[in-house]
C-alpha positions as CSV (number, residue, x, y, z in Angstrom):
1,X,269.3,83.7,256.4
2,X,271.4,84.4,259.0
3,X,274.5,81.7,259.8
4,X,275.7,80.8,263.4
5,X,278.9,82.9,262.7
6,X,277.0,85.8,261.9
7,X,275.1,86.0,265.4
8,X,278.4,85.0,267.3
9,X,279.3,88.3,265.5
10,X,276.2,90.2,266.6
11,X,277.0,89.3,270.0
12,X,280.6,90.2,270.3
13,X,279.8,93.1,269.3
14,X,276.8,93.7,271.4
15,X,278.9,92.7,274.6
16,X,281.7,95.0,273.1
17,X,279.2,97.6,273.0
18,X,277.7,97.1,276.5
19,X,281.3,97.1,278.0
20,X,282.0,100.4,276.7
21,X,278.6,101.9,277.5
22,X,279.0,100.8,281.3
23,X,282.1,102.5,281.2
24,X,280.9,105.8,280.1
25,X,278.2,105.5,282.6
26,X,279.1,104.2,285.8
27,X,276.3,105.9,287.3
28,X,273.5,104.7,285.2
29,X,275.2,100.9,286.0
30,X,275.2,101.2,289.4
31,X,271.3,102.3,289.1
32,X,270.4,99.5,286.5
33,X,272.1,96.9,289.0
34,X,270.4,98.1,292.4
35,X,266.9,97.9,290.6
36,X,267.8,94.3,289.1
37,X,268.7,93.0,292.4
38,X,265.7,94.0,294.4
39,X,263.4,93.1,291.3
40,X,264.9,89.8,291.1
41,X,266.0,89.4,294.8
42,X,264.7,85.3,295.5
43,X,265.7,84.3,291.9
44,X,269.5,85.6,292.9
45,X,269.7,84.8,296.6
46,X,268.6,81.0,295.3
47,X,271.2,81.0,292.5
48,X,273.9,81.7,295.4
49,X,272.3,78.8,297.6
50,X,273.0,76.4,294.6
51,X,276.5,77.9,293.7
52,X,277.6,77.9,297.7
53,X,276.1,74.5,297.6
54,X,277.8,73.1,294.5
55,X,281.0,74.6,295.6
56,X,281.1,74.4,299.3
57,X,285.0,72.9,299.6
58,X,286.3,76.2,297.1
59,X,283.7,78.6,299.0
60,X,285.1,77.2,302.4
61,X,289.2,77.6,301.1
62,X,288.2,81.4,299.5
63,X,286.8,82.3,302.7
64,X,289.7,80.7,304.7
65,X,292.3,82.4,302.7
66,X,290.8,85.9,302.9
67,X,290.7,85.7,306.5
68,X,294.1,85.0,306.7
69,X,295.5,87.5,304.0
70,X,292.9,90.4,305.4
71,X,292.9,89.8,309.0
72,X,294.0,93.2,310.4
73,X,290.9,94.5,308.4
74,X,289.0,92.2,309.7
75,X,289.7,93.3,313.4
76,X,289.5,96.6,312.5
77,X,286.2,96.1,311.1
78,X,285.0,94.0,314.0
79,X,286.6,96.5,316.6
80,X,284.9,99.3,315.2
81,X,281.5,98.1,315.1
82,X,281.7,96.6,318.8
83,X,282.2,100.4,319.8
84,X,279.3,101.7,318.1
85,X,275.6,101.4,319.7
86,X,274.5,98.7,318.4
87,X,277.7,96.4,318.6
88,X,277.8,97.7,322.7
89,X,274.2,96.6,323.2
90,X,274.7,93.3,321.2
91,X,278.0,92.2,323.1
92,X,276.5,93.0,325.9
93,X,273.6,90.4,325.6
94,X,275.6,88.2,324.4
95,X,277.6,87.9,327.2
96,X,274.9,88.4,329.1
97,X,273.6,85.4,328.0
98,X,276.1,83.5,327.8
99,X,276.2,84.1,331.5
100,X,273.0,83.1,332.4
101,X,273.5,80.0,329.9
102,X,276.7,78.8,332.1
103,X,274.5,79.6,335.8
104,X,271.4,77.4,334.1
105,X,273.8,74.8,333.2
106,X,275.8,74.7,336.6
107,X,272.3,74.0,338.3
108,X,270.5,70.2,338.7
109,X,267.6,69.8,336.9
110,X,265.6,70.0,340.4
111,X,267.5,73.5,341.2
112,X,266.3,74.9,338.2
113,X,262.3,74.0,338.4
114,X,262.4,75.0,341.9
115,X,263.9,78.3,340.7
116,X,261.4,78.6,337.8
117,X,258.5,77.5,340.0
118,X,258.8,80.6,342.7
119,X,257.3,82.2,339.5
120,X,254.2,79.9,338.6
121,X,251.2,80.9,340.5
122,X,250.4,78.4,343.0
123,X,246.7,78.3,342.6
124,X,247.2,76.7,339.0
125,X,246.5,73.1,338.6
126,X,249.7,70.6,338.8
127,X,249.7,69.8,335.0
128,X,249.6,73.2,334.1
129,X,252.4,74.1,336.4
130,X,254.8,71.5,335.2
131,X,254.2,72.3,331.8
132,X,254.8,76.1,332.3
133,X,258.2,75.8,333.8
134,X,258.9,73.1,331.7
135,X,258.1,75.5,328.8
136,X,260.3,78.3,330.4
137,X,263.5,75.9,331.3
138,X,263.6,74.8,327.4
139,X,263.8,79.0,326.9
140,X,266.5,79.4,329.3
141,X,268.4,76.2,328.5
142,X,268.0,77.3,324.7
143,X,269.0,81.7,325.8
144,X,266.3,82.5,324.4
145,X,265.2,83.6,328.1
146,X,267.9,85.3,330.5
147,X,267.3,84.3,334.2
148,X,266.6,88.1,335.0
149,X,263.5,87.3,332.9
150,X,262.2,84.3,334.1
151,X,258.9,86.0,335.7
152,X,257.9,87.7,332.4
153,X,258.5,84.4,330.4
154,X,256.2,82.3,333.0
155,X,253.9,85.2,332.4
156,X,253.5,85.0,328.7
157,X,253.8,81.0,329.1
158,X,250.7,81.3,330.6
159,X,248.9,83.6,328.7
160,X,249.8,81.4,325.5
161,X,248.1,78.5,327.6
162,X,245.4,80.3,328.2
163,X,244.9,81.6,324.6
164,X,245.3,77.8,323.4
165,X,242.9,76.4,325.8
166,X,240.4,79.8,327.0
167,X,237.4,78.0,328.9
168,X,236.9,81.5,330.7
169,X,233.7,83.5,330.7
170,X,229.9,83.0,331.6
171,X,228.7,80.0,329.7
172,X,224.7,79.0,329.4
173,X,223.2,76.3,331.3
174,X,221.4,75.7,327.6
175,X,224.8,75.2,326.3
176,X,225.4,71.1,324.7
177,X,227.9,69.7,327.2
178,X,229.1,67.1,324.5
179,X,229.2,67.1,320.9
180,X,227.4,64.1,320.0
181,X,224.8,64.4,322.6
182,X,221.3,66.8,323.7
183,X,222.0,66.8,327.5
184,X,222.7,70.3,328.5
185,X,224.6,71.9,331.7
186,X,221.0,72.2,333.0
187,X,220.6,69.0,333.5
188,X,224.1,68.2,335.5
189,X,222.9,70.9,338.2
190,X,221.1,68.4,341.1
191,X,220.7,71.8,343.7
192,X,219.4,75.0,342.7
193,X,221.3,78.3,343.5
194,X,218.3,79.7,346.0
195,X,217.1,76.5,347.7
């Protein structure tokens, strides 16, 4: 029988054991730990949730602290991914958002839909119209749409519309008009098509 003393023991020396080993074999650490975390990715990425959570006020202080005692690395670091492809492009929708963000917001709420509305097609039914540039001005008020792209975003506001609500396509005169009734589209026609 084993006493509680004995497998504090164990363990020390298991630890002991497993402190050493990971120093002889940095290699095989670094391997064991890359296949932990993407094995137990949610379980770990939850764990830090709760700890940033539980500890927001010390989080917030360690983050505030490194800033300040690491900031030239952190400008170096910033600097040098502005300059590389990715950080150009970025930046440069970003402020090219940001532009259209501060036009959008400089305009009157009847500026902007008569701007959106030069891109609606005219032959659409009133409802449908409003609720297209209504639907794009919530994009461009949110940058989620620049203004160089409000034609393609009344565009796919439309198709959306039409894949909610598709009445297109021949459809039978045999066809129920309602659902709880037997008259047909037959019987709504008073004149025929040849008379």
């Amino acid at each position: 029988m084993t006493t509680p003393e004995q497998i504090e023991q164990r363990r020390a020396k298991h630890r002991k054991y497993m402190a050493e080993y990971r120093a002889r074999n940095p290699e095989k650490q670094k391997q064991w730990l890359k296949t932990y975390r993407t094995k137990n990715r949610n379980t770990i990425n939850e764990k830090h949730r709760e700890y940033i959570i539980c500890h927001a006020d010390e989080v917030r202080i360690s983050k505030r602290n490194y800033r300040k005692t690491h900031r030239a690395e952190i400008n170096k670091y910033n600097l040098s991914w502005k300059l590389t492809t990715n950080g150009i492009a970025s930046t440069r929708l970003s402020r090219l958002r940001y532009q259209s963000k501060r036009k959008i917001r400089s305009l009157s709420g009847r500026q902007l839909h008569a701007m959106i509305e030069k891109f609606v097609p005219h032959n659409l039914p009133l409802d449908l119209r409003h609720e297209i540039v209504s639907e794009t001005a919530i994009s461009l008020l949110t940058g989620e749409c620049l203004i160089k792209n409000i034609q393609a975003k009344t565009k796919q506001a439309l198709q959306a519309h039409h894949r909610m609500f598709s009445k297109f396509g021949p459809v039978s005169l045999d066809a129920a008009r309602f659902d709880d009734g037997a008259s047909t589209l037959h019987d709504t026609v008073s004149v025929g098509l040849w008379d």
